[in-house]
Every structure is written in C-alpha cells, then in structure tokens.
N, C-alpha and C positions, 0 to 999 in steps of 0.2 A: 660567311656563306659563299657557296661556289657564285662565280661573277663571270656569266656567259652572255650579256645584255649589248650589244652595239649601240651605244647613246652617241648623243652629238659629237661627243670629245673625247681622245681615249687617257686627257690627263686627271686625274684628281679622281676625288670622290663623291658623289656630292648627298646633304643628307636624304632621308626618305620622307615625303609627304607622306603623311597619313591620317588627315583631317582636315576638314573645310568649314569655316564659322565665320559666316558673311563677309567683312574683307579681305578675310586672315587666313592663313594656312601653316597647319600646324605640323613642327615634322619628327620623327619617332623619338624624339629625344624633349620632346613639349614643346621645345622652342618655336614662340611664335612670330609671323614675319606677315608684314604688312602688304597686301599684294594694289602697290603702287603704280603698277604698268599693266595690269587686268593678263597678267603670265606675259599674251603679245598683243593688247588690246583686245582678248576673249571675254575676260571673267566681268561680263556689264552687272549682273545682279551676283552677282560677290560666291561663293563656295556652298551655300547651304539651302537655296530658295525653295521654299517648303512647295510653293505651287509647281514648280517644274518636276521635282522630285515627286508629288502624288502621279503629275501627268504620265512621267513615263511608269509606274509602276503599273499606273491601267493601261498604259499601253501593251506591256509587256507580259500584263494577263491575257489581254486580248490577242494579239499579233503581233510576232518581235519580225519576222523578216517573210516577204513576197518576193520574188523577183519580178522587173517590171519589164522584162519582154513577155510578161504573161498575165499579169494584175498590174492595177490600179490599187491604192487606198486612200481610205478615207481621210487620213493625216493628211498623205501630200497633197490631195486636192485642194482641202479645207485651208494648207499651207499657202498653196497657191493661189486660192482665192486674197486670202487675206494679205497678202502681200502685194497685189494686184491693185486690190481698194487703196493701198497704200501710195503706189508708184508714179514717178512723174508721168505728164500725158505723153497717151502713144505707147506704151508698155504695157504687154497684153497677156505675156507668156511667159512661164516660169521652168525651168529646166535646172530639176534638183540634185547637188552631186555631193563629194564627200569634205570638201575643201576649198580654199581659195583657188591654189593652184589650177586644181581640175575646174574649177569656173571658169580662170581667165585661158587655158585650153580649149574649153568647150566655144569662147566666145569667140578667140580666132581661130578653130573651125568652122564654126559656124558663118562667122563674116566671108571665109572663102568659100562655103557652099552658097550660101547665098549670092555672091554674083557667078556661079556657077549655074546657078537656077534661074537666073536670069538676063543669061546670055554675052555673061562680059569675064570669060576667063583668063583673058589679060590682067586684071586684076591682081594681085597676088600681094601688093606689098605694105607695109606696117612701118608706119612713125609713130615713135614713141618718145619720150625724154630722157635726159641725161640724168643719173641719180634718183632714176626711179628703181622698186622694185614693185614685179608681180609678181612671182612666184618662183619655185625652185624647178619645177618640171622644166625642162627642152624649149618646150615652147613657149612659157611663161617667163623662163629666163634671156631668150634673146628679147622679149622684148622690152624685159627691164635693163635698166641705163646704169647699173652699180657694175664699175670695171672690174669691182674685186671679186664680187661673185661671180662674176660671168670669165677673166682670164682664165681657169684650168680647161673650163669646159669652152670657147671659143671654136675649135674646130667641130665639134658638135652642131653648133647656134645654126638657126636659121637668120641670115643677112635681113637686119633691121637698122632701120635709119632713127638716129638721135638729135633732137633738138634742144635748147637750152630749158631748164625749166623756169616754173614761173619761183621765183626766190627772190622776191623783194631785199632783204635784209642785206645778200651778196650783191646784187645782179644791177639794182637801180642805180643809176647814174645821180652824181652831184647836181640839183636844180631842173631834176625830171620828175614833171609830174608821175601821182602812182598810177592813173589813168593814161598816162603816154607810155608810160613803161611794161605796162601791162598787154597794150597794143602790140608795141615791138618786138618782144617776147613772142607776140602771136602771132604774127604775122610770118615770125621763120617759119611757120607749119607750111604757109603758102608756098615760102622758100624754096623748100625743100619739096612739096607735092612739082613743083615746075621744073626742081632738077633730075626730078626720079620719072616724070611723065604722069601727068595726071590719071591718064588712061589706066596707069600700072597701078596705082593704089588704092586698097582695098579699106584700109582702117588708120586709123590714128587713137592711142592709148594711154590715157592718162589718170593718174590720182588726183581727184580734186583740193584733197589734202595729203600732201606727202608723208608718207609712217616712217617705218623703220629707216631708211637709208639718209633719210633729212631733218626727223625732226620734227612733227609735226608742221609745217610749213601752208599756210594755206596762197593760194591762190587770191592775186589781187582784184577788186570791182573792175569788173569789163572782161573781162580776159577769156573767162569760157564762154564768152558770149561772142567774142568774137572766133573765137574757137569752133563754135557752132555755125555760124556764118560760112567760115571759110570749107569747112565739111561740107555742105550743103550745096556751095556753089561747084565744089569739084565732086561730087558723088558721090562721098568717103562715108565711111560708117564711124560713128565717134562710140569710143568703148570708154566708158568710166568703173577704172577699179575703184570702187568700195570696199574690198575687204577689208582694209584695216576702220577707213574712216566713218563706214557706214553703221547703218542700223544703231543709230539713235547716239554715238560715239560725240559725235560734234552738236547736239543737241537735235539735230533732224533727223527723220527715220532714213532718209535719203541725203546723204552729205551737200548731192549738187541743187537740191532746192534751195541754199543758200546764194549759190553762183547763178538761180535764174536759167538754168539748161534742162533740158529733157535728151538725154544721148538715145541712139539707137540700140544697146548693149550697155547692162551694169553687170558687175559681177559683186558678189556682197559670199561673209561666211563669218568668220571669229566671233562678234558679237550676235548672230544669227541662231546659234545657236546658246550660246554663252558659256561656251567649255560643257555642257552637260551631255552633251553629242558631238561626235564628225559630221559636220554638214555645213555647204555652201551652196549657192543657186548662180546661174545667171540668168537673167529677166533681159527679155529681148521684145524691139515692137511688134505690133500686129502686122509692118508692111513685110518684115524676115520671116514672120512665123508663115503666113500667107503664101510667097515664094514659096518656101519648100512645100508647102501643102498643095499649092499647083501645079507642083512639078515633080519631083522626086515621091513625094511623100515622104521622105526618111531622110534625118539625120544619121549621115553616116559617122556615128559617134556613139560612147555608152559607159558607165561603168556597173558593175556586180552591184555595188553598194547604193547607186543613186537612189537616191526617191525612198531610204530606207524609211518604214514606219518608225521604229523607236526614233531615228531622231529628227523624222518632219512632227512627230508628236510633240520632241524638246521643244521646237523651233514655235510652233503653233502657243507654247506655254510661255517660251520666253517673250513673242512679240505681244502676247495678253495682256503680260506685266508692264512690259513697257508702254503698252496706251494707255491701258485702264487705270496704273498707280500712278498715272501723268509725271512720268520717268522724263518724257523730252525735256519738260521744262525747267525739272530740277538739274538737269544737266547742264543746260543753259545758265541754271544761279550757283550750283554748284562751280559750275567752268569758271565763272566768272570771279567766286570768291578762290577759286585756288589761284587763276590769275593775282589776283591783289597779292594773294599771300607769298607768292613766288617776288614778285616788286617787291615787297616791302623788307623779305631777307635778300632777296639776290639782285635787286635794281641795279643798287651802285656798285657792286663787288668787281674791285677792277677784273678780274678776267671770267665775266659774264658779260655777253656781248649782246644775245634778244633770247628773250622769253615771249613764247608765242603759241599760237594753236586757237582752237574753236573749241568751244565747251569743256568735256571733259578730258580732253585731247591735246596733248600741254609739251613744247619742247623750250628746251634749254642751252643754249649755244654758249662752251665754251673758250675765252681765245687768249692769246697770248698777253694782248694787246686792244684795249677798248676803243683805241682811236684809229687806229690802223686798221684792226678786226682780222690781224695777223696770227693763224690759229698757232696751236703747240708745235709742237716737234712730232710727227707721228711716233717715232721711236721712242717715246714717254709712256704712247700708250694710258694717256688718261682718263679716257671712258671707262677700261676696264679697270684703272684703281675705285674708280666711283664707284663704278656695280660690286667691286669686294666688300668696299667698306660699308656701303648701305646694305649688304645683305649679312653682314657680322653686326653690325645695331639691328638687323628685324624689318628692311625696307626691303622689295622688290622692287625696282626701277628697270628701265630698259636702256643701259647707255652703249653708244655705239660710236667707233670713230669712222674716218673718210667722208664724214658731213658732204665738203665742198666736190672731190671729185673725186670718191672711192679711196681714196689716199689719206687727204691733210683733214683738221676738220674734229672734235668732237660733239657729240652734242647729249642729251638725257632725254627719251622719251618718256611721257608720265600718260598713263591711261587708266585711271584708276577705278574701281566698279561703281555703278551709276547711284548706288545707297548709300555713297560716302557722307561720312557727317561732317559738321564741322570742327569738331574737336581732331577726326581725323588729318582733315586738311591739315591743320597746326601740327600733329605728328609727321605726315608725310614731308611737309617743308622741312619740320626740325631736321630729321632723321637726313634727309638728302641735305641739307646746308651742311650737316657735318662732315657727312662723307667727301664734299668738296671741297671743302677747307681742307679733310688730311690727305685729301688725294695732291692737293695741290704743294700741299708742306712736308709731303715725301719726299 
C-alpha cells in the first residue's frame, strides 16, 4: 500500500499493531509481543482496560471537544480535583495539556511569569542536570542534559546550566558514604546558583528518577532534601519532571513522595493517561497560582488541545483504577519481585554492572567490564542489538545507549504495565536474558 507516513525513522519497516490484550500487543500478522517497557512507560494498565474504554465511550456520547478559552468541563475539573486530593503539600492547581513536553513548557513559562508577576524579572535562568531528559520541544530540550539530543539543535536552545546528576552506581566515590555523596552532588546546585548570580535564577529541574536517557536511576536518601533546602534559601523554584516516573510508575502516585519533597512545579503525562489518551498536566503551588491571579490574571500560554474532555475523562478513569484496585501497592511487590528476578538471571553476568529502579521501573546497566564498569565500544551499538533481538522473541524493552554522557554507556529500560503477573515477570526476564546473551555473542 502507498506509504506517505513520516515515522520516527525513514529506515525499515516496522509491523502494524492492531490489537491490545492486557500486556500484549498484537500486530497484523497475530504475532504477539510482550510490552515490557509500558511503549515509553505509558501502557500502566496494559492495552485493553474495560473501565477506561466504557469511560471514554460515555464521554464521547456526551462531549468529545470544548475549547477552554470559552468552557470549562466537567472531566477536567473533576480531573483536577482529584489529582489535587492526591498531591504533595502546597499544590493547588492543575494546568491540563497534551503531553509531557508541553507540561515541562508550560512549567518554565510559567516559573518566568511568575517572578515577573512578582517583581524580580532578572530572574530568568534554569539549572538542570547532566543526562537528563524533558522533552523534545525547544524548551524542554535545552533543559535537558542528553548531548546527543540536544547537538543538531544547540543553536536553537535556550542557554541552560548543567550539573552532575545524582548516579550513585557512576558517580560515588571509593569509601563515600551514600549520604555524603548524595550531599556533594547537591550541593553543585549551590555551585552553580553562586556562579550564575542568585538573583539571575529562576528554577532548577530535575527527574526524581531518571527514565529514558539513564535508566531508571533513582536518587540517593538526602539528596532532594537537600535540593529543597538549597531552593528555598536562594528563591528558586524547584520543578520535578514526572512524566516518566510518575503516576503511580515507582509505586507512589507522586515519585518524589518517596525523596520526602513537595517542589513548587510537577509535570506528570504517559502514565496519566495510560496510552488511551494525549494528555499531561503540570500542578503548580497555591503561592504561583496566587501571583498571577494578583497580578496579571493570565497565563500567557495555551494549547488548542488542553483540558480536552475525551482525554481528562481517560485520565479521570485511569487514576480510579489506580487507587481503587490498590495498583500502588502492587506495584511496589510487583517492582520488587521483578527486581529478584532480574538478580537471579542477570546478578552475576559478567557484563551486567547494576540493575536498579523503584517499583515497577527497572534499568539495566550493561558494561564491558564488572570491576572497572568500563562500558562497551559505543560503535557496537549494543542496546540496539538488545531491542532487535527481544522484540524478534515477542519482548518490548526500552534499550538505549550514551547511559554515561550521551556518548559511552548502554543500559535496558523495563516499565512494564502495573497488571503484570507473575508468570509474566519470568517471561519478561526469560525473553530479555536471551536477547543479551545474543546481543553479546554477536
């Protein structure tokens, strides 16, 4: 058939999905494939969920699209509320868009209106870290810390400051504690707030748990706490991307209830919806919403799409499932037994260096070298031998090279949807140990 479609890549083929049955997805040819990495951490309640699917149908009898510089509806309110009841203290307001990206957009917009609105437009500038990513938009890409996504487009970027991230596995020193390490890492924030002028900056941006460009990587005890601290004392607005880790991913509905922080700005979307909708939010405190309400009135910001009913209705149905079928928890013993299971095939594999993540949210570090943690050859390219050969056995994975600094470095993201059983976990491991072995014995 004629082939007019702009996809990600203009090599290959790739086959047609056209079925979804809890964690599987099936493609025109019946072949079935295990969706191991939730597509990009979306798919939390798996391809088929009978309650999301009735939801939008009433929705879409009732009202498919308002635009909101003219209505209100009753989804996003109701979205809004409930997300609200949910959120760390201090977080009052919910501002619905179509995606990640346009969240962590909206939120440094928004952190520059607001000291605009409050009379400190010297303000202006963004620390964020090294081998992070937010998003693909302009804005969301300079402030992510991945070199390789950001070199073509670099004359573009808006000038953002990058700090080490917190990466225990790389990063901790020989007979440092994780608690001193943890510290030091934070403290460059200060570092850096003192070399750029405190006066000048406006935010500081961070994944509580690092996704795609790292690996699931969590953040060591202390660390956003001190993180918080150091905001706090110089003015700054602390912005936590969630999109990947959030919405119930690492077993809490809010990733950074784990790290003991409340920021002034989350941005949350992929599990928020759960693939059955485009939709993201960022939730901002009562002290920003306030500002602009006293002053401007208006964010000066918007999209066509935001606040669409059909998918604050998904959103509304997926966050239902997730409290009411007490999803967090299982995510938590879930997490925990893929953990084991990941150990017990891939512990000792000499070139498996840390398996690691929170709950359901799982990466895989592979390296040259177990005692050195000397990674491959980038020009091996062995992430993407991984992800061929698990997705020719029927696994979806997320593997990705430049781990360490856009460059060296692979590693295997796993996000798998929050239903998973336990016979699956044993297929997911099977299915990915193999892929490893031949990727490695190519």
């Amino acid at each position: 058939m004629p082939d007019h479609l702009f996809g990600r890549s203009t090599k290959g083929a790739l086959p047609v999905a056209v079925r979804g049955e809890g964690c599987y997805l099936i493609d025109a040819a019946g072949k079935r494939y295990f969706d191991g990495s939730g597509g990009a951490a979306v798919s939390c309640l798996g391809h088929s969920d009978a309650g999301v699917r009735a939801a939008l149908h009433d929705q879409l009898d009732r009202l498919a699209f308002a635009h909101t510089g003219f209505f209100t509806s009753e989804p996003a309110e109701a979205l809004a509320d409930r997300l609200i009841a949910h959120a760390p203290p201090g977080i009052d307001r919910v501002y619905l868009v179509s995606g990640g990206s346009e969240a962590v957009e909206a939120a440094l917009k928004l952190a520059r209106q607001y000291f605009m609105e409050i009379g400190q437009p010297q303000r202006h500038r963004v620390i964020a870290r090294r081998q992070s990513y937010h998003g693909n938009t302009l804005g969301a890409l300079a402030a992510g810390g991945n070199a390789w996504r950001r070199a073509q487009f670099a004359p573009l970027l808006v000038e953002t400051s990058h700090i080490a991230p917190c990466y225990e596995y790389r990063d901790r020193a020989p007979g440092e504690t994780v608690e001193a390490y943890g510290l030091r890492v934070a403290d460059e924030l200060e570092a850096e707030i003192n070399r750029l002028g405190p006066e000048t900056v406006m935010a500081f941006i961070a994944e509580p748990v690092v996704g795609a460009t790292a690996g699931a990587v969590p953040a060591v005890p202390g660390y956003f706490r001190r993180i918080r601290e150091i905001c706090d004392q110089h003015g700054i607005l602390l912005i936590l991307d969630e999109v990947m880790c959030g919405m119930g991913r690492t077993g809490h509905l809010f990733a950074c209830e784990e790290d003991g922080v409340a920021p002034d700005l989350i941005t949350i979307a992929k599990g928020l919806g759960a693939g059955y909708q485009p939709i993201g939010a960022l939730l901002t405190s009562g002290r920003i919403y306030d500002a602009v309400a006293a002053g401007s009135g208006f964010f000066q910001h918007g999209h066509t799409y935001m606040g669409h009913p059909m998918a604050a209705a998904a959103a509304n149905a997926v966050l239902e499932a997730i409290v009411a079928r007490g999803l967090l928890a299982r995510v938590r013993e879930q997490g925990a037994r893929l953990q084991a299971a990941l150990e017990a095939a891939l512990g000792q594999h000499p070139h498996i260096g840390d398996i690691r993540g929170r709950g359901l949210f799982r990466g895989v570090e592979l390296v040259a070298d177990r005692e050195t943690k000397v990674p491959f050859d980038p020009a091996l390219k062995l992430h993407a031998r991984v992800k061929a050969l698990a997705f020719e056995a029927g696994l979806i994975c997320y593997p990705m090279g430049g781990t360490i600094d856009g460059q060296r470095g692979d590693h295997i993201l796993l996000a798998p949807p929050f239903i998973i059983e336990d016979a699956q976990i044993d297929e997911l491991v099977s299915k990915l140990s193999g892929a490893i072995r031949g990727a490695l014995a190519a």
